[in-house]
C-alpha positions in Angstrom: 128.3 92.2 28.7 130.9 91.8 26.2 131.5 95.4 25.8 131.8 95.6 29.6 134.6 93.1 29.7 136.2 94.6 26.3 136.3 98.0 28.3 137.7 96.6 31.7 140.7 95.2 29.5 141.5 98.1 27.7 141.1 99.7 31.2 143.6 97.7 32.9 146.3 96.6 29.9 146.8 100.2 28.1 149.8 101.8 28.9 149.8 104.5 31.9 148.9 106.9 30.0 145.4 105.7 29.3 144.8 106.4 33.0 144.3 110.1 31.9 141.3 109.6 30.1 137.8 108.8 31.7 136.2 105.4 30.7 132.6 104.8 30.6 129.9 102.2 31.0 126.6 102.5 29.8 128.0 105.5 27.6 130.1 106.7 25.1 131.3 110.5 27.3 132.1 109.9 30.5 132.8 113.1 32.4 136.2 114.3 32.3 136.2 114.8 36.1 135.8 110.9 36.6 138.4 108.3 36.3 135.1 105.7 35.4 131.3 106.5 34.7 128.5 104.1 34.9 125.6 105.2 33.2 122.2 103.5 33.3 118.1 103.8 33.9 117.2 100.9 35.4 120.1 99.3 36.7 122.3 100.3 39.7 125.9 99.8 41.0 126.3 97.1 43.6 129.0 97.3 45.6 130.4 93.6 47.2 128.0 92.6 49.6 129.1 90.7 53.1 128.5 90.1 56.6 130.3 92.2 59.8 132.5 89.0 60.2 133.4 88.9 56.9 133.9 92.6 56.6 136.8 92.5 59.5 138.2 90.2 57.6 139.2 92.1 54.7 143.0 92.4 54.6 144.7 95.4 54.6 141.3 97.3 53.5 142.8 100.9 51.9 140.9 104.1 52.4 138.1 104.8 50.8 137.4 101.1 50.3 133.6 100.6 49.9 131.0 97.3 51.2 127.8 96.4 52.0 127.0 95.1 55.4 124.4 92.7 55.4 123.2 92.3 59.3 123.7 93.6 62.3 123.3 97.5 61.8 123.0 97.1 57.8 124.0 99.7 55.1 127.2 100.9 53.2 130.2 101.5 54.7 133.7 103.0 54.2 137.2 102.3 55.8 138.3 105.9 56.8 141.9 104.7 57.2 141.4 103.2 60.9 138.2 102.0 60.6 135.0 101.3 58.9 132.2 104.2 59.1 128.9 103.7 58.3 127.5 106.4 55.3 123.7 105.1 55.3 121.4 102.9 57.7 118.0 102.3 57.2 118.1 104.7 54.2 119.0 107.2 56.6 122.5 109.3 56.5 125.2 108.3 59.1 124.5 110.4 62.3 121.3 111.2 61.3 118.2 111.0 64.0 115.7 108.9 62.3 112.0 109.5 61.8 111.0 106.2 63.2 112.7 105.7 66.1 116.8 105.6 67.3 118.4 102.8 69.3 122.4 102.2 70.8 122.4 106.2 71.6 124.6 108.4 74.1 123.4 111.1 75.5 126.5 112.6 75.5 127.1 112.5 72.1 123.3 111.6 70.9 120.8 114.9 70.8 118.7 116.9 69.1 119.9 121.0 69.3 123.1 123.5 69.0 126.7 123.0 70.1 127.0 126.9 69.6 125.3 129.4 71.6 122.5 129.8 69.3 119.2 129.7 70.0 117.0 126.5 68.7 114.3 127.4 67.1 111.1 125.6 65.6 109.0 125.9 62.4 105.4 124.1 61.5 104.6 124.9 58.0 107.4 127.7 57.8 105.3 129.6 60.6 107.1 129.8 64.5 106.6 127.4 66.3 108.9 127.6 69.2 112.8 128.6 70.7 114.4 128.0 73.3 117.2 130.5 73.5 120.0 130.5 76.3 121.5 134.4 76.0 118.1 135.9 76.8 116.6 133.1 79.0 113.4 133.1 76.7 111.2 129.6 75.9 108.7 129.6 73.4 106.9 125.8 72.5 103.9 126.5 70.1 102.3 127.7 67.0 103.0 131.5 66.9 104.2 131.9 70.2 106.7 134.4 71.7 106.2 135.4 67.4 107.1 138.6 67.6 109.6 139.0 70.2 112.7 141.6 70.0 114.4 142.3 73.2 112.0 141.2 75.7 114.1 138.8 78.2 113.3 135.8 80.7 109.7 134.3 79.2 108.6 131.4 78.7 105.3 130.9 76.0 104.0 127.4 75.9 100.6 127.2 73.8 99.3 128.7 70.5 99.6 131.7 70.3 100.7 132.0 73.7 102.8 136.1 74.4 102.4 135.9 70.2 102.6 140.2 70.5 105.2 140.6 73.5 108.5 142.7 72.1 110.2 144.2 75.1 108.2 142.9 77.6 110.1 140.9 80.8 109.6 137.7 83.2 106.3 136.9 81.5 104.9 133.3 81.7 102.1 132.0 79.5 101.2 128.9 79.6 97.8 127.8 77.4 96.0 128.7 74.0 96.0 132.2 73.4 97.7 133.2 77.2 99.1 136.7 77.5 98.4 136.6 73.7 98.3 140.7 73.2 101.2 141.6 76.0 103.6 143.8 74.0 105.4 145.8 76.9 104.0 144.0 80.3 106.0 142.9 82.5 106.0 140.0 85.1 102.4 138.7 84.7 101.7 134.7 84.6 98.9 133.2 83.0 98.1 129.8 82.9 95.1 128.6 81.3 93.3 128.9 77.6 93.0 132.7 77.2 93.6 133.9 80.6 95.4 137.9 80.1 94.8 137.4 76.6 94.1 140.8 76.3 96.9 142.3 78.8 98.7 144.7 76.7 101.0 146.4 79.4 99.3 145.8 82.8 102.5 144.4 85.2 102.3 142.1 87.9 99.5 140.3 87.3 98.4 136.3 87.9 95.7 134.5 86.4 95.1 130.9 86.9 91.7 129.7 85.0 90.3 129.3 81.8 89.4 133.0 80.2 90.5 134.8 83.6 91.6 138.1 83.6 90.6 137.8 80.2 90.0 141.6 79.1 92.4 142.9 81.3 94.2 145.6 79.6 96.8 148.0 81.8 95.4 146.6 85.2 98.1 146.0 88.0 98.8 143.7 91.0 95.4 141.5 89.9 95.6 138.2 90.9 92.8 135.7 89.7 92.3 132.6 89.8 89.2 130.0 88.5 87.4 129.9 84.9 86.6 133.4 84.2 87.5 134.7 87.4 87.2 138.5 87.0 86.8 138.2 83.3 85.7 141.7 82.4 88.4 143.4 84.4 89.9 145.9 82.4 91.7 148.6 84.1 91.3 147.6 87.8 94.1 147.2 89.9 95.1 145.2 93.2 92.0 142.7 93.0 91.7 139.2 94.1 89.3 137.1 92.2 89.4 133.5 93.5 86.5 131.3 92.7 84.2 130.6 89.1 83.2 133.9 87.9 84.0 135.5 91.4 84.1 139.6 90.3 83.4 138.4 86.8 81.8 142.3 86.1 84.8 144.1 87.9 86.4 147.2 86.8 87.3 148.8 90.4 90.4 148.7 92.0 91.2 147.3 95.9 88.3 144.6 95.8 88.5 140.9 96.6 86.5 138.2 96.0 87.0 134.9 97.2 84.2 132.4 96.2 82.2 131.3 93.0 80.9 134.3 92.0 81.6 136.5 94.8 81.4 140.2 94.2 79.9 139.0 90.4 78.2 142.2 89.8 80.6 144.6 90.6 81.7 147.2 88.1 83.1 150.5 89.9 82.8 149.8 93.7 85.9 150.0 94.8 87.5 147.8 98.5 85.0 145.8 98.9 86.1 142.4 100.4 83.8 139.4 99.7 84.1 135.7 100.9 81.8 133.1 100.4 79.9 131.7 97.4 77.9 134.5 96.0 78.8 137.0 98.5 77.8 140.9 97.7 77.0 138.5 94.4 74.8 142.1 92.6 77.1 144.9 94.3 77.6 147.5 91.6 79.1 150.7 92.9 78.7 150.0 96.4 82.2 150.4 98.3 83.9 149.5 101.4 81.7 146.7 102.3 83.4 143.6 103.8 80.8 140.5 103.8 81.7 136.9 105.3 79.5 133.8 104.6 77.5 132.5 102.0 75.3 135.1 100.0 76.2 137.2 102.8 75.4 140.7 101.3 74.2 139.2 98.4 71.8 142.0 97.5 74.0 145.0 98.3 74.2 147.3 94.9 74.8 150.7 96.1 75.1 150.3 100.0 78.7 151.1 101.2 80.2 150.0 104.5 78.5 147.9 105.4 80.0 144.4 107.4 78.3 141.3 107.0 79.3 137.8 108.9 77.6 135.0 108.7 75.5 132.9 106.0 72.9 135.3 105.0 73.6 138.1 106.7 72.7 141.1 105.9 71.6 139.4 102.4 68.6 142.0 101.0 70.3 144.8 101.7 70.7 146.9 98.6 71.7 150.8 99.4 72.1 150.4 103.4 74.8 152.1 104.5 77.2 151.2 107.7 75.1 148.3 108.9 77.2 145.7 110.4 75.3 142.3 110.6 76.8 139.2 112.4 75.3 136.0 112.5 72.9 133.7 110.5 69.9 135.2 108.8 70.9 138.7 110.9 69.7 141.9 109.1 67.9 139.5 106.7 65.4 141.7 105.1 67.2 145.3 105.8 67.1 147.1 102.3 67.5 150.6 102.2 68.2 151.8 105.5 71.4 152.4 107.7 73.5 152.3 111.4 71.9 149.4 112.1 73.8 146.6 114.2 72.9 142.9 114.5 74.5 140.5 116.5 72.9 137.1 116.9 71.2 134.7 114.7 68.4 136.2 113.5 68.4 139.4 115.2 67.3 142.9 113.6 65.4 141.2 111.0 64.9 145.1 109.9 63.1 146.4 107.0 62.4 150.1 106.9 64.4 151.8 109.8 67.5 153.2 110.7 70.2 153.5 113.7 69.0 150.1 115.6 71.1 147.7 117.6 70.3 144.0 118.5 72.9 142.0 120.3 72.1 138.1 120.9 69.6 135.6 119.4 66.9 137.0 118.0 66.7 140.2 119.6 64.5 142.9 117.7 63.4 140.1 115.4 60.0 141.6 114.2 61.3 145.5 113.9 59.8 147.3 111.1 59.7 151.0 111.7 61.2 151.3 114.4 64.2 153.5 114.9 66.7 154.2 117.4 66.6 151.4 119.5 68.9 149.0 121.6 67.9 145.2 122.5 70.6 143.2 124.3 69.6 139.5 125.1 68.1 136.6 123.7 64.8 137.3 122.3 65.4 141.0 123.5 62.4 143.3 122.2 61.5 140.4 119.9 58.0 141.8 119.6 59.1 145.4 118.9 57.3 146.2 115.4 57.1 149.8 115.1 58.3 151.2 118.8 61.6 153.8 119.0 64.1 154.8 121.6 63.5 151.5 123.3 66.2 150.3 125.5 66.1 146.5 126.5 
């Protein structure tokens, strides 16, 4: 202590020209750059402690003048020539946006981004993590999303690794884990759910709306799917419509829709083919140009092609008939291979084996097997026939 006091005399009584040389505390070679040093290792500097109140007070406080504010919003302060600013609160820097919470803000003066034209951008463990940029219209929010981006314009990316490959590619929106994760070029597709286009690499125009849909596709166009792993193997196909669970799950034709859970599941190359209804044309393969209405209407049909089925069940063994049209519950029920046959009324032209038949109204031609070329119009019309052709009634 006494050396203290000895060197705060000497520091005040010497002539003006001792105000040249640097004094220190706590050692003998103060730094030359310093008017006064304190040196220690476990001691600190405390500056004159007080309350607000007290601290307006102060008269005629000089700049630079330094105090410790001891409630209110607590920390050191310093009088910057018309007032007192704060330099730390709560062991946080002055203006900085603590980790536990901010009170008293503005939103006008108070946020967290640029004042330039910048884009903000986000980290997590060094890695992207997000950006929202204003010049090119792009949002990214995510592990690894919208990574690799160079002039591609107007997407938004929001889950991991959501548009991670796109470069040039336009007016994409992914929204989910892994969505449009391979897009490099693609251009206005929208994917919303975990891994739906993951796999689109340049197909344009697309939609899918379900976890895993559209999952494979690749350069397909115009699809637009929408339920979990609606028309998941779809790789090339263009201008489908895959609403429903799994509806064309198997799909790789082009022109086909599906609207129902697993509707047109099957289907690989068969090309405009419209299915509606739960398991419609559910194990059509190749078969094209069918249209089938109702639940499992069609729901055998593999190779057939237009055919026409409305109503539940109709139609629903056929498997390689061709041009049947069936309308009405249970009508062609058990047809399978053969073809011109038309049905009209519930249950009519329950046909197995025979070809170029027509049965309009309720049951008419119910019990045909074999037999071909015939016409029954009527309610129970020829309901007997079994085998009989040419038959007009």
């Amino acid at each position: 202590m006494n050396k203290i006091i000895i060197s705060l005399m000497l520091l005040f009584f010497t002539k003006p020209a001792a105000f040249s040389q640097s004094v220190g505390i706590g050692t003998t070679t103060p730094d030359a750059s310093s008017v006064l040093e304190l040196k220690a290792t476990n001691k600190g500097f405390l500056p004159p402690r007080m309350t607000a109140a007290q601290k307006g007070l102060v008269p005629s406080p000089k700049v630079g003048l330094i105090i410790y504010q001891t409630d209110a919003t607590p920390g050191l302060y310093v009088y910057n020539g018309s007032a007192w600013a704060l330099v730390t609160a709560g062991g946080s820097p002055a203006g900085g946006w603590s980790l536990t919470g901010n009170a008293g803000t503005n939103a006008s003066t108070n946020f967290i981004g640029t004042s330039d034209n910048l884009p903000l951008k986000f980290r997590v463990n060094n890695f992207a993590a997000g950006e929202i940029n204003e010049a090119t219209a792009n949002l990214a929010f995510g592990s690894y999303a919208f990574e690799n981006n160079t002039t591609g314009l107007q997407n938004t990316a929001l889950g991991f690794n959501s548009l991670n490959k796109n470069t040039i590619g336009n007016d994409n929106t992914g929204v989910g884990v892994g969505t449009l994760y391979a897009t490099t070029i693609g251009t206005a597709n929208t994917a919303l759910g975990i891994s739906a286009l993951a796999s689109n690499t340049n197909g344009n125009n697309n939609v899918a709306a379900g976890a895993y849909a559209l999952i494979q596709n690749l350069t397909g166009w115009s699809n637009v799917a929408i339920g979990r792993s609606a028309s998941y193997q779809n790789t090339t196909g263009s201008n489908i419509v895959a609403i429903g669970d799994s509806a064309l799950y198997h799909n790789t034709g082009s022109y086909n829709m599906g609207i129902g859970s697993k509707a047109l599941y099957f289907n690989t190359t068969g090309v405009s083919n419209t299915a509606i209804g739960s398991q419609s044309l559910y194990n059509n393969i190749s078969g094209s140009q069918n249209t089938a209405l109702g639940r499992i209407a069609l729901y055998g049909n593999k190779t057939g092609i237009q055919n026409t089925a409305l109503g539940n069940q109709a139609g629903r063994y056929n498997e390689s008939g061709n041009a049947n049209t069936a309308v009405g519950f249970q009508s062609l029920l058990f047809n399978v291979l053969n073809s011109n046959n038309t049905a009209v009324g519930q249950g009519s032209l329950a046909n197995t084996v025979s070809d170029n038949n027509t049965a309009v109204g309720q049951a008419s031609l119910s019990a045909n097997t074999f037999g071909y070329g015939n016409t029954a119009v009527g309610k129970d019309a020829m309901g007997n026939n079994v085998d009989g052709n040419y038959n007009t009634a």
